[in-house]
TIPATOR-204486 format. One line per 2 residues: number of its first residue (from 0); their letters; for each residue x, y, z of C-alpha. Coordinates in steps of 0.02 Angstrom, whole numbers, plus 50000, padded with zeros to 5 digits. Each point is the difference from the previous one (the first is absolute). Layout:
! residues N
NUM	A	X:Y:Z ~ ... .
//
This chain:
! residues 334
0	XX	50000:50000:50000 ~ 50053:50180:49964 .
2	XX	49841:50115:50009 ~ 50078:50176:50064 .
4	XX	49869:50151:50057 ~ 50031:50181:50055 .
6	XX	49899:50046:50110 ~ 50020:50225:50016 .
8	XX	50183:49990:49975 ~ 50079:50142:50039 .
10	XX	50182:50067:50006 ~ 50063:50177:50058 .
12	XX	50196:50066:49987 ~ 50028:50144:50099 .
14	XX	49823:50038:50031 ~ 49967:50007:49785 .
16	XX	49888:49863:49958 ~ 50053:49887:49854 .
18	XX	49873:49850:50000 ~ 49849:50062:50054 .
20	XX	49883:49874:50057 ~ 50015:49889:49867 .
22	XX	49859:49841:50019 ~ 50040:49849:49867 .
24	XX	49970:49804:49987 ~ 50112:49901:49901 .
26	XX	49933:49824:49955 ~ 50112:49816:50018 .
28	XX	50069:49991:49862 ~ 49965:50161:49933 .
30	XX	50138:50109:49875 ~ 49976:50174:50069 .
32	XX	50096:50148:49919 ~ 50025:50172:50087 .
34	XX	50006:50135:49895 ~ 50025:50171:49988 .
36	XX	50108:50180:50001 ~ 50171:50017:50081 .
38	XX	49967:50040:50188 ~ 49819:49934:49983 .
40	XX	50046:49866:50136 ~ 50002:49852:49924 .
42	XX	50158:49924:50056 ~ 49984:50067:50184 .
44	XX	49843:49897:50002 ~ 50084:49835:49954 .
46	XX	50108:50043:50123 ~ 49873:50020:50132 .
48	XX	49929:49825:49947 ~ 50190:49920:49991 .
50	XX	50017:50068:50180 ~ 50150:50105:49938 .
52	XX	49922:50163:50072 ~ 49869:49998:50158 .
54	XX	49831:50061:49951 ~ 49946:50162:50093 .
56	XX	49825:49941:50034 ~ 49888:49864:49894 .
58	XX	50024:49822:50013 ~ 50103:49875:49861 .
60	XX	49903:49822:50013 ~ 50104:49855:49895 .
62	XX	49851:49859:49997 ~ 49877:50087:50144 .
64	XX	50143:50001:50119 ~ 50054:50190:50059 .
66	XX	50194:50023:49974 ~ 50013:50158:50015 .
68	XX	50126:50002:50112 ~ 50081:49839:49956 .
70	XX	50178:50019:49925 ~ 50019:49949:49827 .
72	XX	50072:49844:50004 ~ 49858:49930:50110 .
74	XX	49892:50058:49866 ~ 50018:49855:49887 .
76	XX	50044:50125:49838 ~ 50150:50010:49856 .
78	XX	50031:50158:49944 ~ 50087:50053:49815 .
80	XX	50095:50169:49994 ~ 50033:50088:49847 .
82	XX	50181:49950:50051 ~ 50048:49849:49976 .
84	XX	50109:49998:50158 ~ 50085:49838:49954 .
86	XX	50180:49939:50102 ~ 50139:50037:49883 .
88	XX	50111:49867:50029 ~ 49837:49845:50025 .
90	XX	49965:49896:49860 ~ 49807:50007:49937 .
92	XX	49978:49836:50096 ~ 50069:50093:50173 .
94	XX	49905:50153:49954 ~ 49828:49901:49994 .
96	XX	50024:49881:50148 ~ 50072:50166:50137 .
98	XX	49855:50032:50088 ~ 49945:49793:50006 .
100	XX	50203:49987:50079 ~ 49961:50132:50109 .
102	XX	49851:49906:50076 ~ 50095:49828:50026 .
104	XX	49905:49897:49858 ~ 50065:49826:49956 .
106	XX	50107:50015:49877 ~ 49903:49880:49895 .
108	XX	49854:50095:50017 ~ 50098:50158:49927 .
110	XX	50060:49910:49856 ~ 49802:49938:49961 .
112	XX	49944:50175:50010 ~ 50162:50101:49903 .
114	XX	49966:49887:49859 ~ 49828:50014:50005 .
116	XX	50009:50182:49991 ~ 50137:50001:49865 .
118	XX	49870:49854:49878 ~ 49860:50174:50016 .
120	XX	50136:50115:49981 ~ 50100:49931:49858 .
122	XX	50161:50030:50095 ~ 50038:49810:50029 .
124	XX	50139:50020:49877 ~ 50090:50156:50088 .
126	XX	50002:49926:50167 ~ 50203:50003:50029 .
128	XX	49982:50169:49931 ~ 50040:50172:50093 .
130	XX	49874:50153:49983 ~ 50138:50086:49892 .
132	XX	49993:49863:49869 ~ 49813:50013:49995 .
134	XX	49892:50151:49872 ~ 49871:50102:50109 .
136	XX	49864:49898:49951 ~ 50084:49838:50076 .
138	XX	50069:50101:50157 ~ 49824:50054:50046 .
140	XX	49939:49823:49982 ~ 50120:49951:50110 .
142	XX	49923:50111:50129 ~ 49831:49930:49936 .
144	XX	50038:49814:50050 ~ 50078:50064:50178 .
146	XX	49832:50056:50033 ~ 49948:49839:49927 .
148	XX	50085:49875:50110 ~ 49925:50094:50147 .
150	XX	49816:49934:49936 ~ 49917:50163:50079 .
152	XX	49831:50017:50022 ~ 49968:50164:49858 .
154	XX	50197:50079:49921 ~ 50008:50182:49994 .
156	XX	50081:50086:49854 ~ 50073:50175:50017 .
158	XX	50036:50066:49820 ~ 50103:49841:49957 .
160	XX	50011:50053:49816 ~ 50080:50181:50018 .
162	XX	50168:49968:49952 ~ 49951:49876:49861 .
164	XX	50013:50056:49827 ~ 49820:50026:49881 .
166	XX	50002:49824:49915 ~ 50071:49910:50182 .
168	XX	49836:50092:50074 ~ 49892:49928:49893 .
170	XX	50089:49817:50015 ~ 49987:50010:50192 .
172	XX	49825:50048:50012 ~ 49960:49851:49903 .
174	XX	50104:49883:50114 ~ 49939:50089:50136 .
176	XX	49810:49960:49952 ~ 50027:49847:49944 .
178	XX	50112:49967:50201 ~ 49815:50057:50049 .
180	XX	49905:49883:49895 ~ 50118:49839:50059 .
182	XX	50009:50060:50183 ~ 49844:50064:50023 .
184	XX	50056:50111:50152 ~ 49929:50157:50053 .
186	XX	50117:50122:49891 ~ 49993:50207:50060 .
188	XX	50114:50093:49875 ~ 50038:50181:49986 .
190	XX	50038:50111:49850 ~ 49979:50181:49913 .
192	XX	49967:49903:49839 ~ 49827:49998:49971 .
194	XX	50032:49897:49846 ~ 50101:49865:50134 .
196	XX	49809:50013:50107 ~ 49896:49985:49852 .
198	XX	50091:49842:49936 ~ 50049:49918:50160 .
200	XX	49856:50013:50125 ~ 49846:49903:50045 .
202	XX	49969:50162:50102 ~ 50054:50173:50008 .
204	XX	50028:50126:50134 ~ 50001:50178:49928 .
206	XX	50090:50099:50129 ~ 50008:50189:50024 .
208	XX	50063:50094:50140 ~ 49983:49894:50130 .
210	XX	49846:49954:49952 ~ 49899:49866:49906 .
212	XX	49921:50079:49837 ~ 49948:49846:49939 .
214	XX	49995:49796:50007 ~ 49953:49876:49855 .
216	XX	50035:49904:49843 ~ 50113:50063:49901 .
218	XX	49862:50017:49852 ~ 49884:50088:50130 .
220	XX	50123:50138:50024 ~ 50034:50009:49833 .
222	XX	49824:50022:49941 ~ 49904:50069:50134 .
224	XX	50127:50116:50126 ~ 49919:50059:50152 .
226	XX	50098:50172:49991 ~ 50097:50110:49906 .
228	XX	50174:49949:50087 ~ 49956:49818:49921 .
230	XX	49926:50038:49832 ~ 50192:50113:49977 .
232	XX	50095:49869:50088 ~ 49939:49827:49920 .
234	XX	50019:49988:49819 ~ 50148:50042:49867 .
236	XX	49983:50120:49920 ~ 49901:50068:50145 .
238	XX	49805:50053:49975 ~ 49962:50164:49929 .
240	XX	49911:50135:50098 ~ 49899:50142:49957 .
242	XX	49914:50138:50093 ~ 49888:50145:49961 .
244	XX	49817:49982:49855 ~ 50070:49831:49939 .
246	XX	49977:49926:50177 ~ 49852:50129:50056 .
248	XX	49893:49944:49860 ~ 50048:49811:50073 .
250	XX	49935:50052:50166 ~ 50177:49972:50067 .
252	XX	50155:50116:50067 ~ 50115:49915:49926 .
254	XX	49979:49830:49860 ~ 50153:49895:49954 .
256	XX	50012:49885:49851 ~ 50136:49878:49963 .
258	XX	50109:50026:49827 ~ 49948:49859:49925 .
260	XX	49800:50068:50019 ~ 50013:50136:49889 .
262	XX	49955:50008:49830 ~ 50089:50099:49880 .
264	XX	49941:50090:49841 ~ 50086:50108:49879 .
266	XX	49823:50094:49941 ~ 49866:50013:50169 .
268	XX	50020:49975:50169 ~ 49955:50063:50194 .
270	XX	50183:50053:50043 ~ 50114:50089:49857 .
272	XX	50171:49965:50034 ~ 50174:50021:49921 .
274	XX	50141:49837:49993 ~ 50159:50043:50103 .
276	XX	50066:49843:49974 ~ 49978:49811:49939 .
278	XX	50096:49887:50080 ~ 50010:49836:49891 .
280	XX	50008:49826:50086 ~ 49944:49883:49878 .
282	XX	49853:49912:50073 ~ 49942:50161:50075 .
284	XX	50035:50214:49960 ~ 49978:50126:50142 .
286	XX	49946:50164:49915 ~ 50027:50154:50129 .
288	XX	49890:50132:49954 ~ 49950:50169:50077 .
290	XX	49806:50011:50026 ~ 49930:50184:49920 .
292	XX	49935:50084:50199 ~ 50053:49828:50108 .
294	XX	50184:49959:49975 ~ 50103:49859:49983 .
296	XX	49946:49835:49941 ~ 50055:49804:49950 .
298	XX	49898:49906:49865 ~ 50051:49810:49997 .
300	XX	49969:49941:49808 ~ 50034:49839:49956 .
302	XX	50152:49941:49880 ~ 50080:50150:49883 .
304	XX	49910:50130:49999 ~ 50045:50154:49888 .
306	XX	49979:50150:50108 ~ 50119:50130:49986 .
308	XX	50041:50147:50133 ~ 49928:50164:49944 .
310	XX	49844:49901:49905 ~ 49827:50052:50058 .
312	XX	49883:49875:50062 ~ 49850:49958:50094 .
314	XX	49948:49883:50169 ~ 49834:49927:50058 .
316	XX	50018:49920:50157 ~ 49902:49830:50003 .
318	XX	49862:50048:50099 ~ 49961:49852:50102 .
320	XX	50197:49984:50027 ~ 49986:50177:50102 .
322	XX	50065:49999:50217 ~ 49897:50151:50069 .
324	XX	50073:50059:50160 ~ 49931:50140:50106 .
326	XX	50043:50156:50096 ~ 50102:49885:50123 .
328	XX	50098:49896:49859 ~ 49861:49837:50061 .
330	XX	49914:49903:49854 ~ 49828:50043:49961 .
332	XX	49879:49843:49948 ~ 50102:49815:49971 .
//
């Protein structure tokens, strides 16, 4: 089991709040993602969970029991840094097996699990190895299967894919989803990269100052954001957002609509606009325009499109496609 649940989680440094009574359930078995902002608070509030910092006030319950003020490793929890924090001079197999030394296991019993973490891994070969000899994707699976070994009852994952390069990103989120889908362990991960939450998570945790802005699929956010702060936040490019008659006449402060909801025309439309730029990227072109009275814009078109910057054109948003948001930045209607 591995259910973890906030329960008005709070943390204060030097009398400035910074988690501000955050309530969440995360389900056994359950591949949460935290997501948001730089100094939104997502990685003090793994922390807080990981017992690496003391909560201020709430209570941290790992399975219905309160250990709030248990120390982390009574907690029953791995935790990935975005360092890989690996001994220098160990092998891979040393590396793996420290913490399962540390505790006085058999040795048999440390061989079993080392080479069953390696077999998930696919670092059975680069055993005798030392971190040095290994690329950044190996070294942080390394620090993967020492979490591993410890068989913990959820893993916590602090940014473990900073220091990776673009195409090692993408390689390790698929390992690291498919390490979910084998393990089936509760899995809480951390990231700026929407794009990391939208592909990796069962559930997402949009975090902003402190606070929760909002919790669910990652399709729900996408599609039906309970805020402003969310509709900006989730989605690449992010949504557009418009103020003033186009929203009035929509009964709304503000609408957003996404860039690939837009329909482009080079004779009629509601918004004249002029191209800034096209940005060409085979499957997909990003046109950047300047809306006549609202401002910038992105259009998503699909495959080559052959909009130019200076041309003229025109947008319709798709009208069912439309987030209306009021006075507050809170959706109006579903």
């Amino acid at each position: 089991m591995g259910s973890i649940e906030l329960v008005k989680v709070r943390k204060d440094f030097a009398g400035f709040s910074v988690i501000n009574g955050v309530d969440l359930k995360v389900e056994d078995g359950e591949f949460t993602v935290f997501v948001g902002p730089s100094g939104c608070g997502k990685s003090t509030l793994l922390r807080l969970i990981a017992g690496l910092e003391d909560i201020s006030s709430g209570q941290v319950l790992i399975d219905g029991k309160d250990v709030s003020r248990v120390g982390p490793s009574q907690r029953g929890l791995s935790m990935v840094f975005q360092s890989y924090a690996l001994y220098p001079h160990m092998s891979v197999r040393n590396n793996i097996a420290f913490a399962l030394k540390m505790d006085k296991q058999p040795k048999d019993v440390i061989e079993q699990k080392v080479k069953k973490a390696a077999g998930i891994l696919n670092l059975t070969d680069y055993l005798e190895r030392k971190p040095r000899q290994l690329s950044g994707g190996q070294r942080q699976r390394v620090a993967i299967g020492r979490a591993i070994v410890r068989e913990p009852k959820a893993f916590l994952f602090d940014e473990p894919l900073s220091n990776l390069d673009a195409a090692l990103r993408v390689q390790m989120r698929l390992e690291i989803g498919d390490l979910h889908q084998s393990l089936k362990t509760t899995m809480i991960y951390v990231t700026h990269d929407q794009v990391e939450a939208m592909t990796m998570a069962d559930k997402i945790v949009v975090l902003n100052k402190g606070e929760v802005a909002q919790i669910g699929s990652p399709l729900v956010l996408y599609n039906h954001p309970q805020n402003l702060f969310v509709a900006r936040f989730i989605g690449s490019p992010t949504m557009n957002i418009a103020t003033g008659p186009s929203a009035a006449k929509r009964s709304a402060t503000t609408i957003g609509i996404r860039p690939e909801h837009v329909d482009v025309s080079a004779t009629a439309g509601e918004w004249p606009a002029k191209v800034r730029l096209a940005e060409h990227l085979g499957s997909d072109t990003y046109v950047h325009v300047e809306v006549d009275n609202i401002g910038p814009m992105t259009i998503r078109l699909g495959g080559e499109a052959p909009n130019q910057p200076g041309q003229r054109i025109f947008l319709t948003p798709q009208e069912p496609r439309i987030h209306r948001f009021d006075q507050q930045g809170l959706r109006i209607g579903q």
